[in-house]
C-alpha positions as CSV (number, residue, x, y, z in Angstrom):
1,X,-13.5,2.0,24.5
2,X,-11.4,-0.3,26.7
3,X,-7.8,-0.5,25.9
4,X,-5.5,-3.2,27.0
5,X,-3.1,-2.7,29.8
6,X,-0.1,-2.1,27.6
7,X,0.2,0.1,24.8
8,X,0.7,-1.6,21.4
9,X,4.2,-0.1,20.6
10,X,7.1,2.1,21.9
11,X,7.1,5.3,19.8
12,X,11.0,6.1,19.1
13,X,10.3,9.5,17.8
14,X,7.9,11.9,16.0
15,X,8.9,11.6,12.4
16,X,7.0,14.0,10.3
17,X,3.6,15.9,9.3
18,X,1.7,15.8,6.3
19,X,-0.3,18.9,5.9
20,X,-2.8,19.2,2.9
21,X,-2.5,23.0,1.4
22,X,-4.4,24.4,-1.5
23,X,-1.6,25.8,-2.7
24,X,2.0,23.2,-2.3
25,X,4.3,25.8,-4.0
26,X,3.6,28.4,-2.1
27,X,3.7,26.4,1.4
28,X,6.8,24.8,0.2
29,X,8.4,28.4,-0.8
30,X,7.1,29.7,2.8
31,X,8.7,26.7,4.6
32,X,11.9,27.3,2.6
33,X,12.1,31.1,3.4
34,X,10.8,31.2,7.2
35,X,11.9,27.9,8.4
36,X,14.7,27.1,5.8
37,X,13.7,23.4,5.3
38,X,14.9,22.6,1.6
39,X,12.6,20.8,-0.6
40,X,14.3,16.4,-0.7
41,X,11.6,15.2,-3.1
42,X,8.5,16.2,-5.2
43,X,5.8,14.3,-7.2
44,X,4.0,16.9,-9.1
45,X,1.9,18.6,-6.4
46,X,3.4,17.2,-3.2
47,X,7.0,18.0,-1.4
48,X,8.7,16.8,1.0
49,X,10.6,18.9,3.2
50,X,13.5,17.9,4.8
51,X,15.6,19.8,8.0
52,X,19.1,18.9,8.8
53,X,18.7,15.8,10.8
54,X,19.1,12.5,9.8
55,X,15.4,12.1,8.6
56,X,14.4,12.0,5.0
57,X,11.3,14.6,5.7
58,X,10.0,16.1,8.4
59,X,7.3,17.6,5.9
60,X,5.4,16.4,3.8
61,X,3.2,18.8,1.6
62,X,0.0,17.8,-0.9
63,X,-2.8,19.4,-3.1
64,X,-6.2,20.0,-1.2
65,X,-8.9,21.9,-1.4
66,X,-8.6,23.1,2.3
67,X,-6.1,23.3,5.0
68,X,-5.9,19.9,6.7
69,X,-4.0,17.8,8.5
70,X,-3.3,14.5,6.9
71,X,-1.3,12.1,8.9
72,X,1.3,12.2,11.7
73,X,4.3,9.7,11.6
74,X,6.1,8.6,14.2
75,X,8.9,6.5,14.0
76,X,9.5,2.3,15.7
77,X,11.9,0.5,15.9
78,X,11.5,-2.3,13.4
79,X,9.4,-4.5,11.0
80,X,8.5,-6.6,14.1
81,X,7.7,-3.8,15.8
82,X,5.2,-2.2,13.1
83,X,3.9,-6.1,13.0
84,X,3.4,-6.7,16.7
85,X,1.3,-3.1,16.9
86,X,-1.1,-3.6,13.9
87,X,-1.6,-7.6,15.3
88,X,-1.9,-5.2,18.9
89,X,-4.3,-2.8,17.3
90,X,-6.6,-5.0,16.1
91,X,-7.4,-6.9,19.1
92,X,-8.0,-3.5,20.0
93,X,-10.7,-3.1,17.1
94,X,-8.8,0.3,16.7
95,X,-9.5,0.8,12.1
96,X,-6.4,0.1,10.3
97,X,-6.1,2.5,7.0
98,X,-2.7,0.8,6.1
99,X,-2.0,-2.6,6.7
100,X,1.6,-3.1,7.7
101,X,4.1,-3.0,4.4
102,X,6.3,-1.2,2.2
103,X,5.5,2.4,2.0
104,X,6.2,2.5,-1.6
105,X,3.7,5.3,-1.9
106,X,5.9,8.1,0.2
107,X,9.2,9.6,-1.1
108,X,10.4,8.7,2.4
109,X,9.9,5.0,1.8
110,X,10.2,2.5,4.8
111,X,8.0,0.2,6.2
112,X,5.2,0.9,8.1
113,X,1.5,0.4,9.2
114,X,-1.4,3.5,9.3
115,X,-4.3,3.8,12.0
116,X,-7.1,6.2,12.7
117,X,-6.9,8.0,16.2
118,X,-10.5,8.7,17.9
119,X,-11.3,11.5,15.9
120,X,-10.6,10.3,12.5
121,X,-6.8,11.5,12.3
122,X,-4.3,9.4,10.6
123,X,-1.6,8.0,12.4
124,X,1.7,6.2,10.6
125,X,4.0,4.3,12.5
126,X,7.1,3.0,10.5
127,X,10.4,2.2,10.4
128,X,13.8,1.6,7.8
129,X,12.7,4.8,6.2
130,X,15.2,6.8,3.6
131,X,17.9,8.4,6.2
132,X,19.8,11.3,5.1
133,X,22.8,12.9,5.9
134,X,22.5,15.3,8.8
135,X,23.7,18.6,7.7
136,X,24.3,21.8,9.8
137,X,23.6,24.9,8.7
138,X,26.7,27.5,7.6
139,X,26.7,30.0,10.0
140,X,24.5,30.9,12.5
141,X,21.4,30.4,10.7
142,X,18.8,28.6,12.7
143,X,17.2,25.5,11.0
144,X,15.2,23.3,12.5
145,X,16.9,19.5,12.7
146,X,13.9,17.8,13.3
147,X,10.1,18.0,13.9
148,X,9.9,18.5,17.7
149,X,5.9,18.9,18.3
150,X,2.5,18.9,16.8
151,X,-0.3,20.8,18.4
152,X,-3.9,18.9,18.0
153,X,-7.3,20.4,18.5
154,X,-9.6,17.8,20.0
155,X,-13.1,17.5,21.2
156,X,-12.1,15.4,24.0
157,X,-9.2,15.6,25.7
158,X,-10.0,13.3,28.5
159,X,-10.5,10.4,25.4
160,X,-7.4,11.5,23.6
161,X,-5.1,11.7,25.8
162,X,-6.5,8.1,27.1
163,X,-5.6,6.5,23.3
164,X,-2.4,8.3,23.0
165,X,-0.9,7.5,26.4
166,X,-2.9,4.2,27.0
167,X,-2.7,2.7,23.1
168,X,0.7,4.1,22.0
169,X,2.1,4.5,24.9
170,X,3.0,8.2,25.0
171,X,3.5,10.1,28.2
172,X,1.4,13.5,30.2
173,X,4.1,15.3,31.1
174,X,1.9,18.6,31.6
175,X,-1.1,20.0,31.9
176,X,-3.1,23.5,31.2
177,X,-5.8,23.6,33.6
178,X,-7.9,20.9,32.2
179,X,-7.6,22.3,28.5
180,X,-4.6,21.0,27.3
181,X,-2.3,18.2,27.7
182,X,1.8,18.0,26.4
183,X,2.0,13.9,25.5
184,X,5.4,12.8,25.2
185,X,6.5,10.1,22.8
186,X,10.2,10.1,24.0
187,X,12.1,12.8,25.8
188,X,12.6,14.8,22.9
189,X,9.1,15.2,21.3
190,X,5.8,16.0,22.0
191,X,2.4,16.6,21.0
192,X,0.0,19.1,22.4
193,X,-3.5,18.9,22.4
């Protein structure tokens, strides 16, 4: 696929994962025990997991037969923004899931736009979600304070890391030999494939 010489947005920050679990309450009791994220919000069979950053979630958990990912977020700047990339993306013929709008659907709220990567992935990118007060742990207990990374498998590393740097405009700041590549979105998150 040919992508245009700019990317179609600046990616502020990773937000959050949604990973589909056959069991939520377990995964959500896991998460609260071994990485002490504390559940913000829940709709029946989905969480959403918060850390002690200013984020609403950096988790978001829902009912599935099998373990799957089901979207990454990242975060942009503004309404504009999210407007200018899905006008952006579509030039690019890249499939839009989400048309950009209120994401009145996700506990998290905001506004926001959802695309499909090369290999069927979901991709969110929104802004003017739900902020929360950050919150430091008592003590000396470590707690995450935000997502930092997400590790991808891929069949094609050469064509992902082409859409991700190329298309929204992340950044190879490593390599593994020629079998994996660290993209960053900003200088303080990452995604491994």
């Amino acid at each position: 696929m040919h992508y245009a010489d700019t990317p179609v947005c600046r990616l502020r920050s990773l937000r959050s994962i949604t990973l589909r679990v056959p069991d939520p309450v377990q995964s959500k009791d896991f998460y609260h025990r071994v990485w002490g994220l504390s559940t913000v919000d829940e709709d029946r069979s989905t969480f959403w997991l918060r850390a002690t950053g200013g984020e609403h979630h950096v988790l978001r958990l829902e009912q599935h037969d099998v373990n799957a990912l089901g979207k990454i977020s990242f975060a942009l700047g503004s309404r504009a923004e999210v407007d200018e990339a899905a006008r952006a993306l579509q030039k690019l013929g890249i499939p839009l899931l989400r048309e950009p709008g209120l994401l009145s659907d996700d506990a998290g709220g905001g506004y926001g736009l959802q695309l499909v990567d090369p290999e069927g992935r979901c991709v969110e990118l929104s802004t003017d979600t739900h902020a929360v007060a950050n919150r430091e742990p008592a003590g000396r207990r470590a707690v995450p304070r935000k997502i930092a990374h997400v590790v991808l498998n891929t069949v094609d590393i050469d064509r992902a890391a082409d859409f991700y740097t190329r298309v929204l405009g992340m950044r190879i700041s490593d390599w593994s030999e020629h079998q994996m590549t660290f993209l960053r979105c900003n200088s303080d998150h990452h995604v491994m494939r």
